[in-house]
C-alpha positions as CSV (number, residue, x, y, z in Angstrom):
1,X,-0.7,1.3,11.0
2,X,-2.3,-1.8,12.7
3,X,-6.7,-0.9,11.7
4,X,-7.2,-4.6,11.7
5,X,-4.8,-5.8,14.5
6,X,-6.2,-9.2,15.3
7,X,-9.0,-9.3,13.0
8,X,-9.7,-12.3,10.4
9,X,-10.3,-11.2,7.0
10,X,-11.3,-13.5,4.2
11,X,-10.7,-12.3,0.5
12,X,-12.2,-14.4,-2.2
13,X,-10.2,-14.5,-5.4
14,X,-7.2,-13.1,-3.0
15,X,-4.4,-14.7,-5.1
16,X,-4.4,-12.4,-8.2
17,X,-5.0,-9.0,-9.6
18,X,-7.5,-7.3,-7.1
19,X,-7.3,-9.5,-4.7
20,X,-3.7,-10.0,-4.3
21,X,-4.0,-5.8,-3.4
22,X,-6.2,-6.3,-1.3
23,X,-4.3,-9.4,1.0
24,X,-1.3,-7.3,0.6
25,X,-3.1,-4.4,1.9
26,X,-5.0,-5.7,4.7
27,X,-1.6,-8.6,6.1
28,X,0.0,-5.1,6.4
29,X,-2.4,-3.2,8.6
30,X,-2.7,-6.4,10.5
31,X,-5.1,-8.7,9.8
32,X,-4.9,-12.3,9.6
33,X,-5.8,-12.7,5.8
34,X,-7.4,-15.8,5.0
35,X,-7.1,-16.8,0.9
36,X,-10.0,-17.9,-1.1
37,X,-8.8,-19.1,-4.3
38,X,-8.1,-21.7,-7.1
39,X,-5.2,-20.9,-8.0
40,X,-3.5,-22.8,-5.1
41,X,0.5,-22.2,-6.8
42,X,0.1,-18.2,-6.8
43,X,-2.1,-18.5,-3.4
44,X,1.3,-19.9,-1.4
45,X,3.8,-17.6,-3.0
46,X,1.7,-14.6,-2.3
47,X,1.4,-15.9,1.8
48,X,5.0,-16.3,1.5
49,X,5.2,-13.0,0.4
50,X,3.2,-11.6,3.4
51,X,5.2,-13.5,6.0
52,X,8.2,-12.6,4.5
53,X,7.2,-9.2,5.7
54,X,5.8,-10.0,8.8
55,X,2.2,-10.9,8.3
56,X,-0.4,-13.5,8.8
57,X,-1.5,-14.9,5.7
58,X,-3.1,-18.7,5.1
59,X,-4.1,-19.8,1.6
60,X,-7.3,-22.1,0.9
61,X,-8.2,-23.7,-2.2
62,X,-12.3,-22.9,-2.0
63,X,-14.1,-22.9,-5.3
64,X,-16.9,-20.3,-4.5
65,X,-19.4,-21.5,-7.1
66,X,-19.9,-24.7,-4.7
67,X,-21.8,-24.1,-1.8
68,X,-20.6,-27.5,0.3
69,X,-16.9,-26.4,-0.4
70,X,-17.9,-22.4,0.9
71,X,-19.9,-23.6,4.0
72,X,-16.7,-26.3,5.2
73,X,-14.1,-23.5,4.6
74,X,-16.2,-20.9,7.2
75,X,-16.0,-23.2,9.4
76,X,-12.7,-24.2,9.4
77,X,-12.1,-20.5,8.7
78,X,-13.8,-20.0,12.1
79,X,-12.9,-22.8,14.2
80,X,-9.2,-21.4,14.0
81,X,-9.6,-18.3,14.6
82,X,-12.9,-18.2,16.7
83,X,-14.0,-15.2,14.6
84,X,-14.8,-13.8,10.9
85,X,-14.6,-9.7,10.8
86,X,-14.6,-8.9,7.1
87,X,-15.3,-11.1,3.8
88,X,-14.4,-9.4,0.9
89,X,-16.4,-11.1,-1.9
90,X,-13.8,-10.0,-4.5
91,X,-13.9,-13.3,-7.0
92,X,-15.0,-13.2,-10.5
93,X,-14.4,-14.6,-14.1
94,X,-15.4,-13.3,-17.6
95,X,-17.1,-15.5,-20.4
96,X,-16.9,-12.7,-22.9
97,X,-19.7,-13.1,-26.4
98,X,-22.4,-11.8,-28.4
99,X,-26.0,-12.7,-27.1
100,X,-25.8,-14.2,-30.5
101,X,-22.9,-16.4,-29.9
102,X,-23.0,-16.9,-25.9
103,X,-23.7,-20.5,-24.8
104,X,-25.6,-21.4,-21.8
105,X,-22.9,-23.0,-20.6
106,X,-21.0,-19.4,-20.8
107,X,-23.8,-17.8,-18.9
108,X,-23.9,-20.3,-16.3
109,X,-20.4,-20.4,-15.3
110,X,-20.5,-16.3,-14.5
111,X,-23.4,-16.5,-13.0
112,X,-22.2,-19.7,-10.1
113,X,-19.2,-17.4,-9.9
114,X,-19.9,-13.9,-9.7
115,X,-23.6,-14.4,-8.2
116,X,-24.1,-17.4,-6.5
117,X,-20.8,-17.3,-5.2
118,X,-21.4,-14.3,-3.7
119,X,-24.3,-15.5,-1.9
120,X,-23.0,-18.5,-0.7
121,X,-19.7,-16.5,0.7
122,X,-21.8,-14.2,2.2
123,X,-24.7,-16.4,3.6
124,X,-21.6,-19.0,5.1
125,X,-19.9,-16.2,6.5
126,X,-22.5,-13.5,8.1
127,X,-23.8,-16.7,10.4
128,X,-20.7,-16.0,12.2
129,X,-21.0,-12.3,11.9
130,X,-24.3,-12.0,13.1
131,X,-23.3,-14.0,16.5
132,X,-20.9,-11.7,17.0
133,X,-23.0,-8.6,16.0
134,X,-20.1,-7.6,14.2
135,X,-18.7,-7.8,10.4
136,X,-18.3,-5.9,7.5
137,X,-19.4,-7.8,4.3
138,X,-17.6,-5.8,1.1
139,X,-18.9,-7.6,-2.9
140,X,-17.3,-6.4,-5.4
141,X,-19.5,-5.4,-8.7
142,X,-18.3,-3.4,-12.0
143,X,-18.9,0.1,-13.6
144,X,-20.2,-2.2,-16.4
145,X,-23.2,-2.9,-13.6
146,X,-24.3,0.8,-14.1
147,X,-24.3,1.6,-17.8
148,X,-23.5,-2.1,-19.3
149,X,-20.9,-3.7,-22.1
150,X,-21.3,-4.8,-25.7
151,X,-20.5,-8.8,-25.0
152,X,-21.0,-8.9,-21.7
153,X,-24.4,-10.0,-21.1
154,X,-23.7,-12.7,-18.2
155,X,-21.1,-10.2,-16.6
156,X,-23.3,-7.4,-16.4
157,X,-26.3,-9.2,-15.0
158,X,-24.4,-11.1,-12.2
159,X,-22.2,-7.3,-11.3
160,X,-25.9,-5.5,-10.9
161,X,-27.0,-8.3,-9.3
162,X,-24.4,-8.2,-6.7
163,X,-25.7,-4.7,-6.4
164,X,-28.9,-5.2,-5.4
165,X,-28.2,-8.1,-3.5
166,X,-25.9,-5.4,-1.5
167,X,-28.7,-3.2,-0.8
168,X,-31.0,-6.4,-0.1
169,X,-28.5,-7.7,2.4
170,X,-27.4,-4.3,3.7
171,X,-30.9,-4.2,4.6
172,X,-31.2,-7.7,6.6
173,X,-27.7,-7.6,8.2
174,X,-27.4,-3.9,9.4
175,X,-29.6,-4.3,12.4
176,X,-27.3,-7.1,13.4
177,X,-24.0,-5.1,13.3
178,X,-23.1,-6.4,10.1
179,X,-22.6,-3.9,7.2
180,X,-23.0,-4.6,3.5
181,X,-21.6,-2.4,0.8
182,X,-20.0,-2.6,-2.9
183,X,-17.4,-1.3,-4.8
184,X,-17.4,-1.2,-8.3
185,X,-14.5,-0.3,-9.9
186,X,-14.0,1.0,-13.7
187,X,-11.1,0.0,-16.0
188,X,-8.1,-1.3,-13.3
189,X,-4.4,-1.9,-14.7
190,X,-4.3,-5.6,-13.8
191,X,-1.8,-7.9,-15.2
192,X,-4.4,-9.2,-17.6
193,X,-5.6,-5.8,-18.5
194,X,-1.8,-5.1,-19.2
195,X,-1.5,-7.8,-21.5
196,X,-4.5,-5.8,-23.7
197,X,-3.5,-4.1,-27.1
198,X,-1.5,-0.9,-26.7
199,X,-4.7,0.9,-28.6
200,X,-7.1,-1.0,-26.7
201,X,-5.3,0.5,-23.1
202,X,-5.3,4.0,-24.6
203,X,-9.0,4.0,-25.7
204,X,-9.8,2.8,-21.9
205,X,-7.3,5.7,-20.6
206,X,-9.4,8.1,-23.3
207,X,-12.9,7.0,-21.5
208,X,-12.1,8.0,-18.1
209,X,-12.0,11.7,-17.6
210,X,-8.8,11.2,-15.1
211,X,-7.1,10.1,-18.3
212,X,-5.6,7.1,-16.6
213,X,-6.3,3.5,-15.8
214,X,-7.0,2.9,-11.9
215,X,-4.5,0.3,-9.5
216,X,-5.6,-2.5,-7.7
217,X,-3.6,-0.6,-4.9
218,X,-6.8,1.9,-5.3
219,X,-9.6,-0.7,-4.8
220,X,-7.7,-2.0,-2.2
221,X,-7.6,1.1,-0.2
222,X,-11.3,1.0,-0.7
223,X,-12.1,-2.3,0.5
224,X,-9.6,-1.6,3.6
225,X,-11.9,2.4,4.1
226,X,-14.9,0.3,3.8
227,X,-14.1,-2.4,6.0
228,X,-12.4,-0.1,9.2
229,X,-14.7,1.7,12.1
230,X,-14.5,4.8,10.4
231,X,-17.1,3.6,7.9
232,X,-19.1,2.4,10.4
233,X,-22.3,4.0,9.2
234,X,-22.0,3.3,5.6
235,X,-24.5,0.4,4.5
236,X,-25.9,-1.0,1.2
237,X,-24.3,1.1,-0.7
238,X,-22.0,1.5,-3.8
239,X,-19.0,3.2,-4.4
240,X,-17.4,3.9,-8.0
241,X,-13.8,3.8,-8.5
242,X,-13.8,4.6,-12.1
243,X,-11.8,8.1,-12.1
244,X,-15.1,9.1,-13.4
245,X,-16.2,7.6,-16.1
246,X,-20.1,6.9,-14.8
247,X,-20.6,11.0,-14.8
């Protein structure tokens, strides 16, 4: 299946865990996937990966929480490929702590990341969108955005933050054939999720009322739904992949 034949798809944090999923995902229905990430040594094996299996992959080292870096990479992004269809604003880091214990500096570092980084993607990127009257814009927020987590204080804010920023931009964009939505998944068997306690896994499995943890392969699929014609008409809003565990 070839959805994406041609188009140019950028995934932010696409070298790792959720990401990687979803560059996998989207090389193999055609795209040509375009890399956001740091980590430049897992970025190149995984677009060796892709074109070992005959995709179109490029990796580029972009740090997200800098907006000069973000607004050069679009357009290079777009100067090679004369077009931007989907941004998948998928990167995100944890400074886990009390209230109590959390430093500023901890609460600033998730915030450039998982907020401002998601409006400078998405303000860099919809430019070209909007000239186009086409894109599909997909952020990526948390379960923990709708009910909250004990030491997560910076997380949470910055994951409903991306939601309303979602419903904000879905607003602004929509009119101009670009979509906005969100997807926030619950607890996702990543490799750093599999690295957690054996008791700590079970208890996550023992919250969700599917009785499992969820696969990046999952989110993925959602990102790909979101980001195809058939969800043409779906805008500014948010869609839980949590096997149920907001009910």
């Amino acid at each position: 299946m070839a959805r994406f034949k041609e188009q140019v798809v950028i995934i932010t944090g696409g070298a790792d865990g959720i990401g990687k999923a979803a560059s996998l995902r989207f090389a193999a229905e055609g795209a040509q996937v375009v890399i956001w990430d740091l980590n430049e040594e897992k970025g190149l094996e995984l677009v060796k990966e892709i074109k070992a299996n005959g995709g179109y992959a490029r990796f580029m080292k972009v740090n997200t929480a800098h907006w000069e870096e973000v607004e050069a990479a679009a357009k290079l992004v777009f100067d090679n490929h004369q077009r931007i269809d989907v941004l998948i604003n998928n990167a995100g880091i944890t400074r886990d702590s009390s209230l109590k214990k959390m430093s500023p500096e901890q609460w600033q570092q998730v915030i450039d990341v998982n907020l401002s980084g998601v409006f400078y993607c998405t303000k860099a990127v919809s430019e070209y969108m909007v000239a186009r009257n086409y894109g599909r814009i997909i952020n990526t927020s948390s379960v923990v955005a709708l009910y909250g987590n004990f030491g997560q204080t910076n997380y949470v804010a910055t994951k409903a933050g991306v939601i309303g920023m979602t419903k904000t931009l879905g607003r602004e964009l929509g009119r101009k054939g670009v979509t906005v939505n969100a997807v926030a998944p619950g607890f996702i068997a990543t490799e750093m999720v599999a690295k957690m306690p054996e008791n700590i896994l079970q208890g996550m499995k023992d919250k969700t009322p599917v009785g499992r943890l969820g696969t990046p392969e999952e989110i993925a699929a959602t990102y790909a739904f979101l980001a195809s014609d058939e969800a043409g008409f779906i805008n500014g809003t948010v869609i839980s992949v949590d096997g149920g565990i907001t009910i």
